[in-house]
N, C-alpha and C positions, 0 to 999 in steps of 0.2 A: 021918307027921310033917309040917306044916306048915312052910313058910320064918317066915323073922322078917319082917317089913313092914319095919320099922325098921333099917338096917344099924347094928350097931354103932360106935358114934368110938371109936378109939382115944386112950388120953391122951397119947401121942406126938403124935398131931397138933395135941390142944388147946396142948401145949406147942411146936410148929413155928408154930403160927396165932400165939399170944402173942411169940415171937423174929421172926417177921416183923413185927407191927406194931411190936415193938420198934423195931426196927431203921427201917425208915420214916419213924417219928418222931424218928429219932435224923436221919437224911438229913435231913430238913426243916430241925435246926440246923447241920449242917455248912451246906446251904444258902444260908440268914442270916446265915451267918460268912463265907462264899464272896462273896456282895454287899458285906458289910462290905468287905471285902478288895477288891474292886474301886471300892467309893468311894475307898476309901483312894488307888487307886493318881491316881485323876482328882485327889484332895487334893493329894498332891505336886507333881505336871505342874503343875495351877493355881496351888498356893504359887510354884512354879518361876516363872512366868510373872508372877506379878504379884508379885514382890519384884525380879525383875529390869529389869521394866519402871521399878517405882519408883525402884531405884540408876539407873537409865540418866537418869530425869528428874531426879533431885534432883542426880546427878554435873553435869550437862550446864547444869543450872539453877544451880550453885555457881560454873561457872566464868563463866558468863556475866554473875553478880552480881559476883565480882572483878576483871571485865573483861579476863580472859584472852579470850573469845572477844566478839563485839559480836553473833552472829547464832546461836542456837543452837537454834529452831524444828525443823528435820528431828529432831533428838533428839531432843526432848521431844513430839513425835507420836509419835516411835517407842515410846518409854519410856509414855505414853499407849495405844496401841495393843495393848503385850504385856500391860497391867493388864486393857485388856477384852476380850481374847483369853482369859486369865484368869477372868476375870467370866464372860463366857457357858460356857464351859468347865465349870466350876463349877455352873453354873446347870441345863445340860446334864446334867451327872452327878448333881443330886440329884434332877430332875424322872425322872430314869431308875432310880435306887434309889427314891424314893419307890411310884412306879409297881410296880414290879416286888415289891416288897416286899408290897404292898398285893393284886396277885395270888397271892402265894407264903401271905399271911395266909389268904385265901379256899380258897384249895385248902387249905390245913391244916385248916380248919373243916368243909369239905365233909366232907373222910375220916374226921375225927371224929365226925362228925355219923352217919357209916357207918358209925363200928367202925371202921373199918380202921388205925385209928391211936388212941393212948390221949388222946393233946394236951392231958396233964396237967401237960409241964413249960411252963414258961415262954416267951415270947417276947416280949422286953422291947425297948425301943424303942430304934435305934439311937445310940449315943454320938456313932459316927465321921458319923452324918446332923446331929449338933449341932454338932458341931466342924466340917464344911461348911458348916453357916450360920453360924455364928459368925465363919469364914475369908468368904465372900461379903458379910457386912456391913463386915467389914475389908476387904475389896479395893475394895467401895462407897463404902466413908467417904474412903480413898485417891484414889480417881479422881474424885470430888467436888473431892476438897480438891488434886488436879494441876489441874485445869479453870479450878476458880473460884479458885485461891488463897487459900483460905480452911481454917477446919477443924485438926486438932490434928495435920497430917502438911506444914504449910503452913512 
């Protein structure tokens, strides 16, 4: 009697192969949710940072229109300064989720492309990367309108 050429699969493993790429593909959105969550956190820190800059100019800037103070320049740099400490901050954090995100895209395609993952559900474009821009043009429109005096925060 002859061997078999061909070893038999068992259907155990066809179903350990399918619960692995499961699962893989499942990693890839925890992930996406893991970066979200780290935009998020730079969101905050820079909201932190450029609302408080703005209170410090616009406090510092009220009294020195009511003429409690006649000099109030060092605060309003400062209040200036924490807005594009803010800004870049910001800026920083979405050129780093974009990036990252955009490698994390690529390697999901590759595996799929191999089998090795099904990347049949979805991966939908970040909310919390719109809500960063959307905060970065607000903090922009802000430090315009501290600079030039101008603008709808004037």
């Amino acid at each position: 009697m002859m061997a078999d050429p061909k070893p038999r699969r068992l259907v155990s493993d066809d179903v350990a192969v399918e619960l692995s790429a499961r699962r893989t593909g499942m990693s890839f959105q925890r992930t996406r949710m893991s970066a979200d969550r780290t935009l998020m956190a730079v969101i905050r820190t820079s909201l932190s940072l450029i609302g408080f800059g703005f209170t410090i100019f616009q406090f510092f800037q009220r009294l020195r229109e009511a003429g409690t103070l006649t000099h109030a320049g060092s605060a309003r740099n400062f209040g200036i300064t924490l807005v594009a400490l803010g800004i870049l901050m910001l800026i920083g954090g979405i050129v780093y989720h974009i990036q990252y995100m955009l490698g994390l895209r690529a390697q999901r395609k590759d595996m799929a492309a191999d089998r090795l993952i099904h990347g049949e559900s979805r991966f939908p474009v970040s909310l919390t990367l719109i809500t960063a821009i959307l905060l970065l043009v607000t903090g922009i429109t802000a430090i315009v309108s501290m600079i030039f005096q101008i603008g709808p925060f004037n």
